[in-house]
Structures are given as structure tokens and as C-alpha cells.
Wavefront OBJ file of the C-alpha trace (Angstrom):
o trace
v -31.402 -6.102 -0.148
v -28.428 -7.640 1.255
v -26.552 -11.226 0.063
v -28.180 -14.153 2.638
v -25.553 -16.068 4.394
v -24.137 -19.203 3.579
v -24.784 -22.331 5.668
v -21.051 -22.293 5.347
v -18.721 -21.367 8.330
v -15.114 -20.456 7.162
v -12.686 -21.107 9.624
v -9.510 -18.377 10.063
v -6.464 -20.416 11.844
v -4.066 -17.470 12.800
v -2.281 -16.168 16.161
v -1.079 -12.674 17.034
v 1.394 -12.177 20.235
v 4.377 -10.250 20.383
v 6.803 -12.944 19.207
v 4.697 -12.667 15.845
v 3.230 -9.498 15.853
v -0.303 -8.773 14.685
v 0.016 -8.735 10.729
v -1.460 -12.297 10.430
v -4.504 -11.607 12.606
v -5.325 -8.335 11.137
v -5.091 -9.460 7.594
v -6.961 -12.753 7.983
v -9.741 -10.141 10.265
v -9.606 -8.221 6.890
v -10.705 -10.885 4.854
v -12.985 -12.432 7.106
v -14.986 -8.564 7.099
v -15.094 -8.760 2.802
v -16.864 -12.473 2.782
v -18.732 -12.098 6.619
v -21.651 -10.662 4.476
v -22.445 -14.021 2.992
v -20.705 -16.496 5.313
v -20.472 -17.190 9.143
v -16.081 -16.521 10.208
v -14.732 -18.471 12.852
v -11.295 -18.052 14.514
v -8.780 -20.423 15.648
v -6.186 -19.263 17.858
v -3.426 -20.606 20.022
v -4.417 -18.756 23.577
v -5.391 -15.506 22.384
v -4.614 -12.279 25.377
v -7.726 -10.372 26.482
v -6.642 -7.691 23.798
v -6.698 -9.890 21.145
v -10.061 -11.795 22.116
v -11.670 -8.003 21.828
v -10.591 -7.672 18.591
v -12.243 -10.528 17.107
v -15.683 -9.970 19.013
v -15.140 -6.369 18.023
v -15.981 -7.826 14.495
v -18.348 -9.618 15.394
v -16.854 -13.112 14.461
v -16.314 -16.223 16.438
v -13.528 -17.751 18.435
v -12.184 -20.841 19.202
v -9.213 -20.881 21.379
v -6.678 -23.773 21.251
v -3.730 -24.520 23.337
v -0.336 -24.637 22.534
v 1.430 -28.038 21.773
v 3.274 -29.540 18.486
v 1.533 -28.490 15.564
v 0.840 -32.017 13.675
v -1.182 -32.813 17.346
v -3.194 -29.327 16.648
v -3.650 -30.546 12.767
v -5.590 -33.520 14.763
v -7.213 -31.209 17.300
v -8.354 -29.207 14.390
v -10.022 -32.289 12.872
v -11.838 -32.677 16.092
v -13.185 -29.134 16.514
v -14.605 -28.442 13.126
v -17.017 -30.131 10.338
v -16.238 -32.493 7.867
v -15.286 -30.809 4.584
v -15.211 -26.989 6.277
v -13.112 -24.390 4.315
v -10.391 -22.916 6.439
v -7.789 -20.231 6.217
v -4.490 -20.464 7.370
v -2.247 -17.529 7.983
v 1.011 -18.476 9.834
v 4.342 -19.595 8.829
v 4.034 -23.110 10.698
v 2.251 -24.877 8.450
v 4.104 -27.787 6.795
v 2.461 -30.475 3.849
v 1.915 -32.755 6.961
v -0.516 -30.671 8.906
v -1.940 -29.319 5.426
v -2.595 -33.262 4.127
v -4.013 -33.983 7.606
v -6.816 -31.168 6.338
v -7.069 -32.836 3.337
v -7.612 -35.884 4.407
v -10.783 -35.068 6.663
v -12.097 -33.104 2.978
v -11.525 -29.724 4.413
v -10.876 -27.443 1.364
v -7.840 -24.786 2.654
v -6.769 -21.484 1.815
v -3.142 -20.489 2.828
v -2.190 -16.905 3.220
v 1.572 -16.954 1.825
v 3.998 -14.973 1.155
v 7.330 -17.136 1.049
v 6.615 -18.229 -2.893
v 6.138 -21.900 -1.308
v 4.478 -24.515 -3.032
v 2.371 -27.186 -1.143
v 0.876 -30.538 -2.581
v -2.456 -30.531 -0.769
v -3.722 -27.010 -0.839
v -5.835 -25.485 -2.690
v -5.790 -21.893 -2.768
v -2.491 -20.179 -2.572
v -3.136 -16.238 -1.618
v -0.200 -13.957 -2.036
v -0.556 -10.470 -2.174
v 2.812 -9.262 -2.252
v 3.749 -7.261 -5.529
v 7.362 -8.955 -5.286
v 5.733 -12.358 -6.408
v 4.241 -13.948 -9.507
v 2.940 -17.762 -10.578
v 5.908 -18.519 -12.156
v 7.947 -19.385 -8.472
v 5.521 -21.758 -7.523
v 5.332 -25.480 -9.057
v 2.325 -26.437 -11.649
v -0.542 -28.538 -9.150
v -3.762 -28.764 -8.543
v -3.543 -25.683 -6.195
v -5.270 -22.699 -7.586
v -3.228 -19.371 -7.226
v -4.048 -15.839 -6.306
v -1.132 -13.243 -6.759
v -0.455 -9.685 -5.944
v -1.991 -6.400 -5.631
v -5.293 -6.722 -6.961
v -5.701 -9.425 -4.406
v -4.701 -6.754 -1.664
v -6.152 -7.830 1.973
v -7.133 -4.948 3.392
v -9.669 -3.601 5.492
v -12.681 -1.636 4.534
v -11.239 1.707 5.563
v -8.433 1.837 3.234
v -10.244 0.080 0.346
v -12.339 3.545 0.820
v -8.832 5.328 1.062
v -7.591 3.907 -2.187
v -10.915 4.607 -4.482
v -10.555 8.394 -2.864
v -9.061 10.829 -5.577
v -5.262 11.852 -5.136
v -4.711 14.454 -3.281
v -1.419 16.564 -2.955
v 0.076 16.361 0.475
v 2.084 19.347 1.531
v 2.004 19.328 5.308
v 4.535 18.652 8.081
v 2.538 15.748 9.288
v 4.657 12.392 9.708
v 3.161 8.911 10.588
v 4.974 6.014 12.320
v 4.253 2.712 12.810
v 6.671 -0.592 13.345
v 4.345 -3.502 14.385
v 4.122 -5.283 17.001
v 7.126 -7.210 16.852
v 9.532 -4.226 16.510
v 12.379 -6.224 17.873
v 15.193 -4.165 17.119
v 12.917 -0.897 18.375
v 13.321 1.056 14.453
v 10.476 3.167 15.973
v 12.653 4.532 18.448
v 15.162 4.905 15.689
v 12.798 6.653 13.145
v 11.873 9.218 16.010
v 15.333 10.148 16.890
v 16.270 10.862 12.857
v 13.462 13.310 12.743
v 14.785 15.166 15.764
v 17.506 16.216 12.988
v 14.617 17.535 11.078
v 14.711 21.341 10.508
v 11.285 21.821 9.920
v 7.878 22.208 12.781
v 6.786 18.696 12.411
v 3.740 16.918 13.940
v 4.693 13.071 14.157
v 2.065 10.494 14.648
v 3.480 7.344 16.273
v 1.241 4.381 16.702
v 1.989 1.550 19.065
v -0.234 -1.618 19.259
v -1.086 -4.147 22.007
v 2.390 -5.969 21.900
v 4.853 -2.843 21.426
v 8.226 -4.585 23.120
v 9.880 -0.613 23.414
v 6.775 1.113 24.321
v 8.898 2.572 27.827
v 11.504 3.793 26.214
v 9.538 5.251 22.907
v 7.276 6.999 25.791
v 10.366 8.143 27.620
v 11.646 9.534 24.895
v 8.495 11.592 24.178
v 8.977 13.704 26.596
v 12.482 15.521 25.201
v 11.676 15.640 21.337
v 12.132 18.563 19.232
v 8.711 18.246 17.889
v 5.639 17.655 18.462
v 5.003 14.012 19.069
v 1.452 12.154 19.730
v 1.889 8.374 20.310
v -1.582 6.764 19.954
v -2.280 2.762 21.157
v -4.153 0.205 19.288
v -5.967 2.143 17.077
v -9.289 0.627 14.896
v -8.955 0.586 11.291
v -11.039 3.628 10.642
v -8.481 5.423 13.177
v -5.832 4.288 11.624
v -7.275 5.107 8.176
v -7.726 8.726 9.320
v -4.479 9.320 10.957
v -2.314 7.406 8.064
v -4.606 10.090 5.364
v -3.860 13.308 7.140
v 0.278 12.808 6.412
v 2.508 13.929 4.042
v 5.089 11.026 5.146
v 4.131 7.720 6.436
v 7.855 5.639 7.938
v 6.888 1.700 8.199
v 8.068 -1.382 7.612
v 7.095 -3.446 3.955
v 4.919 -5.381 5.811
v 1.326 -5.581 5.840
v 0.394 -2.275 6.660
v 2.534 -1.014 3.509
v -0.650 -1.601 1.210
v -2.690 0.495 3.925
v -0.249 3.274 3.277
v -0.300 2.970 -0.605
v -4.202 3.077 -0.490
v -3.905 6.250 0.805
v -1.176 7.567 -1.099
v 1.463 9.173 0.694
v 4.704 9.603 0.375
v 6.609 6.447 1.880
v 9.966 5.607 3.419
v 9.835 1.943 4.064
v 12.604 -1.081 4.247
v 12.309 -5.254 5.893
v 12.863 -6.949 8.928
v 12.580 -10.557 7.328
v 13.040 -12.131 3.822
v 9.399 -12.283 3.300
v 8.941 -8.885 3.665
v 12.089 -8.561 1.198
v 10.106 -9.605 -1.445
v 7.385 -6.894 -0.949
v 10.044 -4.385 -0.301
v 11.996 -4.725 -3.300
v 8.293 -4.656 -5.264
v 7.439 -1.573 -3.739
v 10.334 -0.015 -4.794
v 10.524 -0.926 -8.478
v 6.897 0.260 -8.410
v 8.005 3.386 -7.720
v 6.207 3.350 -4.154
v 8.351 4.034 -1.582
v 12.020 5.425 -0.774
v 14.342 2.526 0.795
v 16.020 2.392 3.530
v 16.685 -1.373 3.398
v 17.209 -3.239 6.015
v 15.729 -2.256 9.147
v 17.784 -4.486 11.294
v 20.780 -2.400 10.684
v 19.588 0.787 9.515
v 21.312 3.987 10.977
v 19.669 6.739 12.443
v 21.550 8.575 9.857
v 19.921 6.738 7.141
v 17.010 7.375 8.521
v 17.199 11.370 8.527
v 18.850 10.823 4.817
v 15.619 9.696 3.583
v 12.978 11.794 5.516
v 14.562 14.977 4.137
v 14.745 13.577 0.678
v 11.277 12.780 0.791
v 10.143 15.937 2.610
v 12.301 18.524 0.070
v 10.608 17.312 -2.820
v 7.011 17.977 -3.236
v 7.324 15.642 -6.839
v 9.542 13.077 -5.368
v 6.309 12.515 -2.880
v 3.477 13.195 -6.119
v 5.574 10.643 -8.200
v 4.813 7.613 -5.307
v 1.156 8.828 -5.024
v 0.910 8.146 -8.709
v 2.804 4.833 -8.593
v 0.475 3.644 -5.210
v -2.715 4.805 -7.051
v -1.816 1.990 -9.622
v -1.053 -0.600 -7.304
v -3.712 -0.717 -5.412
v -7.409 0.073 -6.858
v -9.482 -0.352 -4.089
v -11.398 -3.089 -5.585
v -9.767 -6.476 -4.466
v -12.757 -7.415 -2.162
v -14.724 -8.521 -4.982
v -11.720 -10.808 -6.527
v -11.044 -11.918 -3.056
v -14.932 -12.918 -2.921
v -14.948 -14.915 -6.034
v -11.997 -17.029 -4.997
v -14.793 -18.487 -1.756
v -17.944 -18.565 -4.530
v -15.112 -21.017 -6.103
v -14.501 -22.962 -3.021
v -18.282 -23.161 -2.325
v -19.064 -24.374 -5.730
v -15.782 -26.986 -5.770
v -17.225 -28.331 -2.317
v -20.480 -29.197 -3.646
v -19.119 -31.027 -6.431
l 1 2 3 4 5 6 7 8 9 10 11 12 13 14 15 16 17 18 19 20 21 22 23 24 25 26 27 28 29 30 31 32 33 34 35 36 37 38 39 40 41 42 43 44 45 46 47 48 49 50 51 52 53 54 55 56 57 58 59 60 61 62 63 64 65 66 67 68 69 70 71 72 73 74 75 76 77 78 79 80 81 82 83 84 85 86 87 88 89 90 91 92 93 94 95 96 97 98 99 100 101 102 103 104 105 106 107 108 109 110 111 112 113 114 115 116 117 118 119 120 121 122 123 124 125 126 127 128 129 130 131 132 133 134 135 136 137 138 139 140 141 142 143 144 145 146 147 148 149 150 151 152 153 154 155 156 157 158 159 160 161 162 163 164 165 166 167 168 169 170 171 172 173 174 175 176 177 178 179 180 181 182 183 184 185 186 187 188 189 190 191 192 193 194 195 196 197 198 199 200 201 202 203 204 205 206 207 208 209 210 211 212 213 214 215 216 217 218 219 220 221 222 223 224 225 226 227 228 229 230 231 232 233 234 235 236 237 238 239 240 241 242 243 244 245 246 247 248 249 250 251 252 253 254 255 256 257 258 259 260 261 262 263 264 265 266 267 268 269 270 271 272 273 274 275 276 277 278 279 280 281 282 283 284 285 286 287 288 289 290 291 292 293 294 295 296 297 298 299 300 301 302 303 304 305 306 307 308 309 310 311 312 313 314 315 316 317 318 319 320 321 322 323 324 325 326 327 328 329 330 331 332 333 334 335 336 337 338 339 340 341 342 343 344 345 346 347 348 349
């Protein structure tokens, strides 16, 4: 018999465009699909595209769009548009103490999706899943704190990826995937290195709704030395299949990193931002994935480097299986769970 809903409607605040990219959306839809068994979801968002409106219905939760205007204003506007005392998620990196205590102050109980190591007064649930933090950067508060791995967000296909068994990859199949916000186009980049490649390669390129280089990644399609399928805004279950059927995945330590490491391939990875710093530098002490640091300024020659590295060494690729298999466990839905049973229980109090 399943759970019965709670009378409780938990509110997801979080944007996707191509300034931004998708990773807040799709991790906040990821957590919204572990609790929407036993609560009603409800998104926020600042004027959402067509594409991005799909996605939420597609998962059957709610939206409420919002306009753009100075964010202490929408703090107000948010007062105004849900319940008294609601429980809300916010993923973005906007949020300041003075939109958070404006919450407060109206008894809403907030989650914020992190992954700075920044400490706020009034929230309180901190949620940081990157592997490159721990409690001891944030300041002692009230705020209750949820760190790394085992607090993974991600979506039901890959928690199924990462209780599979290990398997030994030894095929010529490469995935690639950059976001949405690939600003400085290390797609393009990562597709030109394995044109060096000296091996019959089938490359897997994915491109979402707000690819900024999608003309001249499609352009370039057309003369590569291998064979090259670029696929568009694939569902998680597509993703899941194409990211399991590769012996090399090439993406940034973003979001998506933890979808490769539940399915436990070999990895060449490196950051756009700070944030994604953090994560980087945890995936690679793990063991996890082969650096090519910063993506900003990463050569094509760097690039190729790495791939045939990774691709001449059948145990270079077992040994970050291994290390990915211990990261992630498949099993942070139910600890993600427990942390809203705890804001239920804290609300009627």
C-alpha cells in the first residue's frame, strides 16, 4: 500500500535559463520526485520558457510563475502567494539573510540547496551534497546541516544506476555533456580532442534546451572522424541509459557528475566556477575522475591528454568505478526523506 500524502505542499523556488543553466531545476525536480509520494511539490519560477514549463508538468508537479524584479520585492511576493508557515526549498545563488529572514518571519520553515559552504542566520536546513564540503566550514546555529554524498540529489534513474553491480566497461563508447550554460563552448572543445583519437569511437553528445553553441557543435558534426550522435533534452531514464552504455563519460563537476558516478564509468571532468571547484577537487581525491581543471582555459590538447590516458588503461577506468561505487550508494532518497519527516514534525511543534 502506498504512503498517503501530506496535507503539506512543499514549495521548490528555483529558475533554469541559459544564463544559469538547468542544474538548479533538475536537482530541486529530483528531490521533489523522492518526497512527491507523501507530499504535494509546488514550483516557483521567475518566467519559466515553454520547455521548461513541460518539464515540471512532465512530473506531474505544480507551477507558479513569478516575474522578474529585485529579489527582496519577490521575498514579499512570495509571502503573498503561499501559506503561512509552508516549507520551501530554495535552490539559487540569490538568496541573501534578508530575503531568507523575510521567510522566517511569515513562519515558513526553509531548506536551501548550497553549495558555497555559506552560513545563514535564519535557515533551517542547509543541503550540500558536494563531497568537497563538511560541517566544519559552516558556523554553529540553529540551522540543521545535511552534507555530502549520501545526501546525493539525484533522480530515480541513476539511484537505480548506482545500486546496479559494477560492471567492466571496455567499449569505444564516449559520452558528452556541458550544461546548459556552456559559455566558453568546452563541448565543442571535447569533440575536437577526440578527433585526435586513434581508435573507432562512437561519441554521444547531449545538448539541452539552452545549448548557447548548439550551431556550431551541429556544424561541426558533419566533418568528424567518428561517429558522432548529438541527442537534445533527453529524460532522465534517457539519459540514464545513454550515460550506462560508455566506457568514458567528459563533463563538467557539476551536478550531473554524481549521475555519472552512479553509473560508474570512467570520468574526465574539471569546473567552470568556484562552487563547482569544491566538488571537483572532491572527486578527484576520491579517486573519481581524471582532471582536466579548469574548463575555462583548458586546451584541446589537454583534452586529448586525458581521453587517451583514460581510454589506454582498462584499470585506470576499474580503479574510478571502484572509488564512484563508494561515493554514491544509491540510497540517499531515504536520508533526504527524513530531513522533511523532521521539518513536518518541527512545524507542528
Amino acid at each position: 500500500m502506498s504512503k498517503r500524502k501530506s496535507n503539506k505542499t512543499v514549495y521548490f523556488r528555483a529558475d533554469a535559463n541559459a544564463d544559469i543553466g538547468m542544474g538548479h531545476l533538475i536537482r530541486s525536480l529530483a528531490l521533489a520526485n523522492i518526497i512527491k509520494v507523501e507530499f504535494e511539490c509546488c514550483f516557483i519560477s521567475r518566467e519559466p520558457s515553454e520547455a521548461i514549463q513541460n518539464i515540471i508538468k512532465e512530473n506531474n508537479h505544480k507551477l507558479k510563475k513569478i516575474n522578474s524584479e529585485e529579489y527582496l520585492k519577490e521575498a514579499t511576493k512570495l509571502n503573498n502567494l503561499i501559506p503561512p508557515e509552508s516549507i520551501l526549498v530554495l535552490d539559487g545563488y540569490f538568496f541573501n539573510d534578508s530575503y531568507i529572514k523575510s521567510l522566517k518571519d511569515q513562519g515558513h520553515k526553509t531548506l536551501l540547496i548550497e553549495d558555497f559552504g555559506k552560513s545563514y542566520d535564519d535557515v533551517n536546513v542547509i543541503l550540500n551534497h558536494s563531497i568537497g564540503h563538511d560541517k566544519s566550514i559552516y558556523k554553529v546555529n540553529n540551522t540543521k546541516y545535511y552534507i555530502g554524498p549520501d545526501f546525493a540529489l539525484l533522480r530515480k534513474a541513476f539511484l537505480d544506476l548506482a545500486k546496479s553491480e559494477l560492471k567492466e566497461r571496455n567499449n569505444n563508447n564516449i559520452f558528452v555533456c556541458f550544461g546548459g550554460a556552456d559559455w566558453y563552448n568546452v563541448t565543442l572543445k571535447s569533440l575536437k580532442a577526440l578527433n585526435d583519437i586513434e581508435k573507432d569511437l562512437n561519441v554521444h553528445v547531449v545538448l539541452g534546451h539552452t545549448h548557447p553553441h548548439r550551431g556550431s557543435i551541429e556544424n561541426f558534426a558533419k566533418s568528424s572522424n567518428y561517429n558522432l550522435t548529438i541527442h537534445y533534452s533527453l529524460n532522465e531514464v534517457e539519459m540514464a541509459e545513454i550515460i550506462d552504455c560508455c566506457s568514458l563519460a567528459i563533463a563538467p563537476s557539476s551536478g550531473i557528475s554524481y549521475e555519472i558516478c552512479s553509473a560508474k564509468s570512467g570520468f574526465i571532468s574539471g569546473y567552470f566556477v568556484d562552487n563547482q571547484e569544491f566538488l571537483h577537487n572532491g572527486l578527484k581525491n576520491a579517486g573519481c575522475i581524471c582532471s582536466i581543471g579548469d574548463l575555462r582555459i583548458v586546451t584541446i590538447e589537454k583534452i586529448s591528454e586525458a581521453i587517451n590516458t583514460v581510454l589506454n588503461s582498462r584499470e585506470t577506468i576499474m580503479e574510478m568505478q571502484i572509488a564512484q561505487s563508494k561515493l554514491i550508494d544509491g540510497k540517499s532518497d531515504e536520508r533526504l526523506k527524513s530531513i522533511f519527516h523532521d521539518l513536518v514534525q518541527t512545524n507542528n511543534e
